[in-house]
C-alpha positions in Angstrom: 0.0 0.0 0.0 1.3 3.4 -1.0 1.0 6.1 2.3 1.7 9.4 2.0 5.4 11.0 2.7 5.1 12.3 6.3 4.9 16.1 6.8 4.9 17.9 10.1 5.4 14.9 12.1 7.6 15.4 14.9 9.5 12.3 15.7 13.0 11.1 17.5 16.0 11.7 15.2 16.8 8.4 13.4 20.3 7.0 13.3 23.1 8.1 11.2 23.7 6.6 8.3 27.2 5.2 9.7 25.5 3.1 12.6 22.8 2.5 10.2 25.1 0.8 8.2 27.2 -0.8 10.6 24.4 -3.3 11.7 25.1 -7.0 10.3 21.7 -7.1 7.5 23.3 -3.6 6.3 26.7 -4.5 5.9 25.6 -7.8 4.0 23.6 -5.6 1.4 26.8 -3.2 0.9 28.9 -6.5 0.3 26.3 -7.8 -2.2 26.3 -4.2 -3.9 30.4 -4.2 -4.3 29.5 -7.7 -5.6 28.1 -5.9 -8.5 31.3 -4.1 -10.6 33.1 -7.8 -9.7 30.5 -9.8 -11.2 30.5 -7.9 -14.2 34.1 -8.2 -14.1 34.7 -11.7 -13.8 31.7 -12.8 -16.3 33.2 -10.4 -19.0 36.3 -9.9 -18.6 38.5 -13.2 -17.8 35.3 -15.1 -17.7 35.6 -17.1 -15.1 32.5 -17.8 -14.4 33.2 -20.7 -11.7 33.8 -17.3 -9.9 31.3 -15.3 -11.2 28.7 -18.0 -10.3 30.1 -17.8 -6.6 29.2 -14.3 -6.6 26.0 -14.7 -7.3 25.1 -17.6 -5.2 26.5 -15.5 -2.4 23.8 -12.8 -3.4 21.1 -14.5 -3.5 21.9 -16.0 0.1 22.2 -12.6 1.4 19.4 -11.6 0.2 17.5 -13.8 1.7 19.4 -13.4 5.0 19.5 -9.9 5.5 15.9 -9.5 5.7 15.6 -12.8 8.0 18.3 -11.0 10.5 17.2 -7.4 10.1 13.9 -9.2 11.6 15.6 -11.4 14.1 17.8 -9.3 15.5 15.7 -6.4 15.5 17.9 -3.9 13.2 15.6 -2.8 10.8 16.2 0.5 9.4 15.6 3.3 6.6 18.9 2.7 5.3 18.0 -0.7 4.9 14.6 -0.3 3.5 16.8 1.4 0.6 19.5 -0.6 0.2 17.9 -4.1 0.0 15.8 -3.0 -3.2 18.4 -1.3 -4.8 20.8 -4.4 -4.7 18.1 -6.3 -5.9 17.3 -4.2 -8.9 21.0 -3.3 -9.6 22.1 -7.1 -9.5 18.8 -7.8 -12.1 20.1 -5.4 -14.6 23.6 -6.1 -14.4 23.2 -9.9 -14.5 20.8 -9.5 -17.3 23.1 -7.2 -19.1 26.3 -9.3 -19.3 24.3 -12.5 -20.1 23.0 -10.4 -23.0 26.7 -9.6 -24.1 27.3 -12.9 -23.7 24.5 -14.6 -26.0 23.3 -16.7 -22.6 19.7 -14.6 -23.4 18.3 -13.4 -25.8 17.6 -9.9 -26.1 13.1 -10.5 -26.1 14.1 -11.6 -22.4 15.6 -8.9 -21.5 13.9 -6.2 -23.0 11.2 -6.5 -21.1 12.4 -7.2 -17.6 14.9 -3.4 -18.4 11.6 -2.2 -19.3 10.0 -2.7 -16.3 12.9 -1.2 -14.1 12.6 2.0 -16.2 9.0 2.0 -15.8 8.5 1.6 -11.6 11.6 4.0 -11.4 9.2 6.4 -13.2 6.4 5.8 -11.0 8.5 6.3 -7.8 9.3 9.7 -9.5 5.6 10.6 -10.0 4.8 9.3 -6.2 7.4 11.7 -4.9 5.8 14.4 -7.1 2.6 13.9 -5.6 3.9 14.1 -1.9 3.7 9.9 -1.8 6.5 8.0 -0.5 8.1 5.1 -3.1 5.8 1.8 -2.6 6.1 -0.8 -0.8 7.9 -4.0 -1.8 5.3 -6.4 -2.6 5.5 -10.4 -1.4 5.1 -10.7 -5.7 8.2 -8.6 -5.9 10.4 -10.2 -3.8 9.2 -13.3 -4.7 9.7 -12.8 -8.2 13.4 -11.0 -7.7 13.9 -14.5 -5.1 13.0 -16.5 -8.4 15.4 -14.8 -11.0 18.1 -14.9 -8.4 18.2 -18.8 -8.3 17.8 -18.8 -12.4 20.6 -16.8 -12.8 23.2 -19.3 -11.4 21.4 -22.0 -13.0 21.9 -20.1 -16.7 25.2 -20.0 -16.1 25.6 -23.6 -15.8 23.9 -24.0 -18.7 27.1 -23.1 -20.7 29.0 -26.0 -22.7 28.0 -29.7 -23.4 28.4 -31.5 -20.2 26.1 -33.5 -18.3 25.8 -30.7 -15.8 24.7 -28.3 -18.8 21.8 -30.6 -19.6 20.4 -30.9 -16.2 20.8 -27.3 -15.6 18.8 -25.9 -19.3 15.7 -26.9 -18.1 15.7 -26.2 -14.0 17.6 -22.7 -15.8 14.6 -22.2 -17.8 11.7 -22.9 -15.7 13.1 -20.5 -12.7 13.5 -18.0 -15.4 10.0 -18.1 -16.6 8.4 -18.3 -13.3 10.3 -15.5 -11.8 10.0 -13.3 -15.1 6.6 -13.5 -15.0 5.9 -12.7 -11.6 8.0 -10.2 -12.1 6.8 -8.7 -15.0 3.5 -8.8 -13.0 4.6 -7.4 -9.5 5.4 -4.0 -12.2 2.2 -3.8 -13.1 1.0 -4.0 -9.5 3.1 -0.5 -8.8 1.7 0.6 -11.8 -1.8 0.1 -10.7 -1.1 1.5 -7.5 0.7 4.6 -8.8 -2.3 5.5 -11.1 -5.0 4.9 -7.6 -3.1 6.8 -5.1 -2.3 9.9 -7.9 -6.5 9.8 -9.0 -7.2 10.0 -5.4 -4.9 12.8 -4.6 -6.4 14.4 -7.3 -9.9 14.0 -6.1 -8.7 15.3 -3.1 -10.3 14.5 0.5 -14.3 13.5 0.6 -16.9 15.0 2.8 
């Protein structure tokens, strides 16, 4: 649900970013976000991708984690309400970049997954505009961005002949489908809730 940005709220003054980003589900989203420039390194450069697969299984545990402990041990926090989505996102494009410059997908895959990114970064834009803060990450989103995270290790094994190869096409295939569609879908859920919460700011408050 998208709730108005709060105005003329007095409340206590928040942590600094420093001890913010000093608790343990913060500092494991900054290590998957410098995970990012070596991925890209690794997958395109000397193409190791034994290593570049590491990386990403590492990411897609952390992901997972840092929420779980953030929860656990009770550290939630604005900076982390930022950075978690923003890894998410940035590792989506990136990984879906080099695996374009690669040939491992095909360009009608990625199109519309970049597409998407472009098109809820507007809509945060327009909630801000209207006085909203950005919305909520939905169960479909993280579910979906859960989903693409386990297909992108799996398309990477998909590489060569080998036995390993042939088991991993179709499990690579069938993550890739699910999670793209869900999160094709969770896009069009901001977009739907963009468009409500603008119309009813512009109707303005009912007697």
């Amino acid at each position: 649900m998208i709730e108005p940005s709060p105005r003329g709220v007095t409340e206590a003054e928040p942590p600094s970013l420093l001890r913010q980003a000093l608790t343990v589900p913060n500092i494991l989203s900054l290590l998957r976000l410098a995970g990012v420039p070596l991925f890209l390194w690794l997958l395109l450069g000397p193409r190791a991708d034994g290593w570049a697969l590491a990386v990403l299984v590492f990411s897609a545990l952390t992901d997972w984690l840092d929420g779980k402990l953030a929860r656990w041990l009770d550290q939630m926090s604005k900076l982390g309400q930022l950075l978690d989505p923003a890894a998410d996102r940035l590792y989506i494009v990136a990984t879906l970049a080099a695996f374009l410059i690669r040939g491992i997908v095909p360009w009608w895959v990625v199109a519309p997954l970049v597409l998407r990114e472009l098109i809820v970064g507007v809509c945060i834009l327009v909630l801000r505009r209207a006085g909203f803060a950005p919305p909520e990450v939905t169960y479909i989103g993280k579910g979906a961005t859960f989903v693409l995270m386990y297909a992108f290790p799996f398309l990477l094994l998909t590489q060569g002949g080998s036995a390993v190869a042939a088991f991993a096409r179709p499990v690579a295939y069938a993550f890739m489908t699910w999670g793209g569609v869900l999160y094709l879908w969770s896009g069009a859920l901001y977009v739907m809730q963009t468009i409500w919460a603008v119309r009813g700011a512009a109707r303005g408050p009912r007697m």
